[in-house]
KEVO-571747 format. One record per atom (N, C-alpha, C): x, y, z; residue in one letter. Coordinates in steps of 0.1 Angstrom, whole numbers, plus 5000, padded with zeros to 4 digits. Example, Ala and Ser with C-alpha at 12.3 -4.5 7.8 and 13.67 -1.06 7.14 Angstrom:
2
513249435078A;512349555078A;513249675078A;512849785071S;513749895071S;512950005079S;
//
This chain:
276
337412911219X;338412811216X;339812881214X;340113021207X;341213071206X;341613091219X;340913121230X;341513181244X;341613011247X;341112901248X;341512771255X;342512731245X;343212751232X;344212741227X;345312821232X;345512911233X;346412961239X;346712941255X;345812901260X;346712891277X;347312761273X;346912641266X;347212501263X;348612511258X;348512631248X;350312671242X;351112681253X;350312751262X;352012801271X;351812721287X;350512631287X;351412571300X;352212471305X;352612481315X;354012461324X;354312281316X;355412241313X;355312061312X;355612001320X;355912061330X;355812001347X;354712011355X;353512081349X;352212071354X;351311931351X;350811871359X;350111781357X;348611831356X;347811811342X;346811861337X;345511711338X;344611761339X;343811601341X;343411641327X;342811501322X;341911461314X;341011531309X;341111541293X;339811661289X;338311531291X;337411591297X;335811581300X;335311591283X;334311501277X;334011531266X;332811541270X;332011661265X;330611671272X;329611671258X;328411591265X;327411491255X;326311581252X;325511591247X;324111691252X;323611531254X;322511571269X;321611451275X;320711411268X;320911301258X;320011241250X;318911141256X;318811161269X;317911081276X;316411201283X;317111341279X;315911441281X;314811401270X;313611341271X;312611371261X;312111451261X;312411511249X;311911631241X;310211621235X;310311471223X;309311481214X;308111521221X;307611481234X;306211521235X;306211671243X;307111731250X;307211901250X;307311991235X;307611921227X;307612041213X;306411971210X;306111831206X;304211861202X;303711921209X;303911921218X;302712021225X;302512181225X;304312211225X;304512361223X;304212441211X;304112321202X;303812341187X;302312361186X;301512351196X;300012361191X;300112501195X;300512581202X;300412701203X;300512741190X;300012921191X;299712971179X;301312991169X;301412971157X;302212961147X;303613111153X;303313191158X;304013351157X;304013321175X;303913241182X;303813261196X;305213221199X;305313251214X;306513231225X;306913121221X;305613031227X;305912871230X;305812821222X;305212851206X;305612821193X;307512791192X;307812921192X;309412951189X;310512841200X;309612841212X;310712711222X;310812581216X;309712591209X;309412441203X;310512391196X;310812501182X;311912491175X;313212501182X;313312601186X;314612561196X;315112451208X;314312391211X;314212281218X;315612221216X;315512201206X;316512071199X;317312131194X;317612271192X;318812331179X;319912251189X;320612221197X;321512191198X;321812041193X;320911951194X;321311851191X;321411861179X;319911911168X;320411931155X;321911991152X;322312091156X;323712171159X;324712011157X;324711991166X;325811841173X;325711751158X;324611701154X;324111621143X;324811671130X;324811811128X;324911881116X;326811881116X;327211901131X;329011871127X;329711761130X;328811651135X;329211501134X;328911421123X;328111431118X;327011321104X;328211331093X;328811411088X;329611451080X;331011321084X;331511401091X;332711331096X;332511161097X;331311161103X;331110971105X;331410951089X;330611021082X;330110961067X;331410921062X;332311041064X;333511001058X;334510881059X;334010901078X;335310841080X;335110651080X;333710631070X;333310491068X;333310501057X;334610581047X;334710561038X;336010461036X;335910361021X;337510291018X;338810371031X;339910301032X;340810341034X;341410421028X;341510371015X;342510421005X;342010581002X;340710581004X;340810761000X;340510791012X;341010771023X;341110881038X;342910841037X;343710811038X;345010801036X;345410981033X;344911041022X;345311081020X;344611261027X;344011201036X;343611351042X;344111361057X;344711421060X;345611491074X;344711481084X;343311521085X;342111531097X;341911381103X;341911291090X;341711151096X;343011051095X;343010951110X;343810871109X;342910711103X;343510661092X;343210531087X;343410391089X;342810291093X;343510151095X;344510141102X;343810171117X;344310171131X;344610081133X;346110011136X;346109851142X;346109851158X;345309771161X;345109751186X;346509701184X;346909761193X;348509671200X;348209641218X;347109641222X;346609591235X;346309681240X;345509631255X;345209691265X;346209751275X;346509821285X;346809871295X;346209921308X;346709871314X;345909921329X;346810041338X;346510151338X;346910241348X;345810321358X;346810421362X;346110481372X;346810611366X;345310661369X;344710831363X;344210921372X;344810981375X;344011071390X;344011031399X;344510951402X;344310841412X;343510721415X;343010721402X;341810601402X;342410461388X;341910411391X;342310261377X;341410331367X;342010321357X;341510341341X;342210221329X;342110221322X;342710151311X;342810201294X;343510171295X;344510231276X;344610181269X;343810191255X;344010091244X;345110161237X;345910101235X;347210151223X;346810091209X;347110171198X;347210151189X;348210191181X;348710191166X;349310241156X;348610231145X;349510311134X;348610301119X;349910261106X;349710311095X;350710301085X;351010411081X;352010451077X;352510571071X;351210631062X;350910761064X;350010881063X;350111001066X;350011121059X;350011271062X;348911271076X;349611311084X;348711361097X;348211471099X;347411571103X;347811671110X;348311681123X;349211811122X;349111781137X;348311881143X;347111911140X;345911931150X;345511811162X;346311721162X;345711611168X;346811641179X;347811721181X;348011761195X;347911781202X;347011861196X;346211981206X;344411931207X;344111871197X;342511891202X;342811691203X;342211701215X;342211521220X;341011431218X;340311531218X;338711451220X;338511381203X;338211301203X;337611231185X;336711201182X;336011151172X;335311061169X;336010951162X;334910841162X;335910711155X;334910621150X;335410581139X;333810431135X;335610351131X;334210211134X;335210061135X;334109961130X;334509851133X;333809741129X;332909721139X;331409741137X;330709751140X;330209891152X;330609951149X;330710091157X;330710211150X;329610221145X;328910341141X;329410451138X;329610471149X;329810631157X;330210621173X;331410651169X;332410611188X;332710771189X;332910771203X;333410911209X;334610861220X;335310921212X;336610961228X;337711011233X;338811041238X;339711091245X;341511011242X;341811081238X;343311051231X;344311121244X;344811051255X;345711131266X;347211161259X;347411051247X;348411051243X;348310991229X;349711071217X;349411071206X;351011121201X;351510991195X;353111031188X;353011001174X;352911181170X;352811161153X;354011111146X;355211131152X;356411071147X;356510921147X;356610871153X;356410721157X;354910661151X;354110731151X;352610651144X;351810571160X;351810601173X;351310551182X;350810631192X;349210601194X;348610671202X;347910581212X;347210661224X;346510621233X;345410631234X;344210561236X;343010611237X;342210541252X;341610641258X;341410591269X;339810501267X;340010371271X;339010291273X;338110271282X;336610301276X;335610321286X;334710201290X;333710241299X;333110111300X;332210111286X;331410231280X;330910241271X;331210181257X;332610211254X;333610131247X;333410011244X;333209951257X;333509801261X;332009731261X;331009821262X;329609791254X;329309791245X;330009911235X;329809891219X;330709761213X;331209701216X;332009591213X;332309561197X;333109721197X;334409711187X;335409801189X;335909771183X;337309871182X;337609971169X;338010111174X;337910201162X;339210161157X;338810201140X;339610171130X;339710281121X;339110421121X;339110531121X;338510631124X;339810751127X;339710851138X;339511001132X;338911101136X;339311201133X;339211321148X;339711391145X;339411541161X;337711581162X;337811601174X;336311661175X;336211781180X;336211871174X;336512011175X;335312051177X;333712001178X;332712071181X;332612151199X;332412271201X;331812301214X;330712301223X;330612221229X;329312241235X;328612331241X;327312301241X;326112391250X;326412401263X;326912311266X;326612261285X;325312281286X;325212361298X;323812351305X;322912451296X;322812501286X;321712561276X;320512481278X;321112351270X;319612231262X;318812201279X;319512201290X;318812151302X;317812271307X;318512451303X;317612501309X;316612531298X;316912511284X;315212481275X;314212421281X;315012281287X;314112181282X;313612241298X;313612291312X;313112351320X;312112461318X;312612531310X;311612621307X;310112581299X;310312471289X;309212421284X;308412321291X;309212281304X;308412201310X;307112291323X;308212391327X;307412491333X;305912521327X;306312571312X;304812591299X;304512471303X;304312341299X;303812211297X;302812201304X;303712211319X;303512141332X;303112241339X;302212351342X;302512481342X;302612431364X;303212491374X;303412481387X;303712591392X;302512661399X;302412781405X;303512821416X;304312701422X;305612751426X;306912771421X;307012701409X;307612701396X;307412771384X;306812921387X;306412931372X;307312991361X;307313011347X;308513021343X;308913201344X;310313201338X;310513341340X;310213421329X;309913601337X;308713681329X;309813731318X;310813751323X;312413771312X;312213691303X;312313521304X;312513451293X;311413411285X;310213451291X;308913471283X;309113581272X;309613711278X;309813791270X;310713811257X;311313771263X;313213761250X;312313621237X;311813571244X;311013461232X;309713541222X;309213631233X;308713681223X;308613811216X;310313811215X;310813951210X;310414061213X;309914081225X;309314211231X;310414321232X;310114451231X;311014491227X;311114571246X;312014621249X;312514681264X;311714761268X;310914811278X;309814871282X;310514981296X;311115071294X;311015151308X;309915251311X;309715241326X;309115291337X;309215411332X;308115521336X;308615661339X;309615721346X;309615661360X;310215671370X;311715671366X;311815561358X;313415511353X;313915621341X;312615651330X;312915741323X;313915911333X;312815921337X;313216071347X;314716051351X;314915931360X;316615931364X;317215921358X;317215871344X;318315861330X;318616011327X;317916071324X;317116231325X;318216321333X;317616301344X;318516371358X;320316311352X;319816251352X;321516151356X;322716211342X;322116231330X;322416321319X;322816451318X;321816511327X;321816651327X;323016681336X;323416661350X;324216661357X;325316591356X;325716511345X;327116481342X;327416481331X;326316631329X;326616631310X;328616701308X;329116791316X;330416801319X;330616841331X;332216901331X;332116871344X;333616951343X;333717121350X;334617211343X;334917271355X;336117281355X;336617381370X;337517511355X;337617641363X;338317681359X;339617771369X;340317831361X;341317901370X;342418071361X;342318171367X;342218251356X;343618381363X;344418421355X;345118541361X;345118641349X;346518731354X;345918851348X;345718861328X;346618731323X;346518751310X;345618651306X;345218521311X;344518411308X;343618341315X;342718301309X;341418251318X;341618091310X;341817981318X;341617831307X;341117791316X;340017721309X;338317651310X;338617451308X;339117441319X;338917251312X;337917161314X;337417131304X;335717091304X;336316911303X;336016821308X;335716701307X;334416621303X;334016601288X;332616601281X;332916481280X;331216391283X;331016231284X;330516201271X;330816091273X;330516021260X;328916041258X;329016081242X;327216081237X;326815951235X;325915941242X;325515791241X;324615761229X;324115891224X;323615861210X;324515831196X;325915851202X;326715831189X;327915721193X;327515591199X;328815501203X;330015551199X;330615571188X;331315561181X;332315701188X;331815741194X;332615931198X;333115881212X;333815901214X;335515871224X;335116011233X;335615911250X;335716081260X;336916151256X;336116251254X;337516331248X;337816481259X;339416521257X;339316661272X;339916731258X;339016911265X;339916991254X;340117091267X;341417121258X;341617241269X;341217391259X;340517511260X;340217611257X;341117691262X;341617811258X;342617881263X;342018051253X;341818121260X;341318261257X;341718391264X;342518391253X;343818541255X;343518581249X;343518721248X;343018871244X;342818841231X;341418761232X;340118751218X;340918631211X;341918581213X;341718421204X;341318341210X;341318231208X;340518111212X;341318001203X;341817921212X;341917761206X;342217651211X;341517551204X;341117421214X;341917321207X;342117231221X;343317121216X;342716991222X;342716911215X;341816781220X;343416651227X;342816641244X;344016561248X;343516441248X;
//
């Protein structure tokens, strides 16, 4: 989010930016009968542990939205006074434009004098409950904290929940994207087991905390590969001085130790080294 904050600061205001995408996790993947089933596996197994993670994302989603609804179905009078939410939204109508080149339509609204933040600049996506509307999701193209009038783009979804939000707040959660789809893939693979399909021996393993296993083969060339670029020194010598410059690799047993060059310099019996 700090790196997608920052390009948003500095681009062009002669660039035409499309519409932020609010991305859902697929609540039409059924889960319940893959985790009962994963769950009969043994208590400490693989397909025990997919079971539970099946769903962390939704739980995840659940655990930074539930809050926010809760509040924001609270009285007006004590959200007024918090900057995150906007209170007792009045519709000032519909609008029909064109977005990308396609027909969309714009509910406009305003509110009453209220501390704003202006985080609502920058993060567009919301949540919203209204009269009769639970829990609304959506997309603010446009938003004048000065003036008290915003845009919200109207969906067909919108227009099936058959209300209108009456309070808003940002929705700052980030999504999984395609994580929860390749869960729910991998447990279907276990489920469903399909010898052309079967699941991977990697993500069998990372589930069940196996720890990294090398070859001999692979041992020996780590080996070789060590010994031969342990440094790596030309020298060059006349009649008063011989200097040795060694270029020594990083110990891989100690991260923390920097490639470092010294130069050695040995004239008639001293010695001293300088780290460049």
């Amino acid at each position: 989010m700090a790196l997608r904050d920052w390009i948003v600061a500095r681009r062009p205001d002669e660039i035409e930016w499309r519409d932020a995408v609010l991305e859902q996790f697929d609540t039409s993947l059924d889960t319940d009968d893959l985790v009962e089933r994963l769950k009969s596996y043994g208590e400490h197994s693989a397909e025990h542990l997919l079971g539970d993670l099946l769903n962390y994302w939704r739980r995840e989603r659940l655990a930074n939205t539930e809050p926010k609804f809760a509040q924001a179905a609270s009285d007006f009078a004590m959200l007024y006074g918090d900057p995150d939410f906007i209170a007792n939204l009045s519709f000032q109508g519909f609008e029909e434009v064109i977005s990308k080149g396609a027909p969309a339509i714009n509910a406009h609204f305003t509110w009453l004098e209220q501390p704003v933040s202006t985080i609502f600049n920058e993060k567009r996506n919301i949540l919203f409950t209204g009269v009769g509307v639970e829990r609304g999701y959506g997309y603010l193209p446009e938003i004048d904290l000065e003036n008290r009038a915003l845009t919200m783009r109207w969906r067909e979804r919108h227009e099936e929940a058959g209300g209108l939000p009456s309070v808003l707040t940002f929705d700052d959660y980030v999504g999984p994207m395609e994580k929860p789809g390749v869960l729910f893939h991998l447990a279907e693979q276990i489920v469903h087991p399909d010898p052309a399909d079967p699941p991977s021996r990697v993500s069998m393993a990372l589930l069940a905390r196996e720890r990294p296993v090398s070859s001999e083969a692979s041992v020996r060339r780590a080996d070789s590969s060590a010994t031969t670029s342990r440094a790596r020194c030309d020298g060059s010598a006349n009649s008063m001085r011989v200097t040795l410059r060694c270029r020594v690799r990083r110990d891989r047993a100690r991260p923390t130790a920097a490639r470092t060059l010294f130069t050695h310099s040995l004239s008639r019996g001293s010695v001293s080294a300088s780290p460049r």
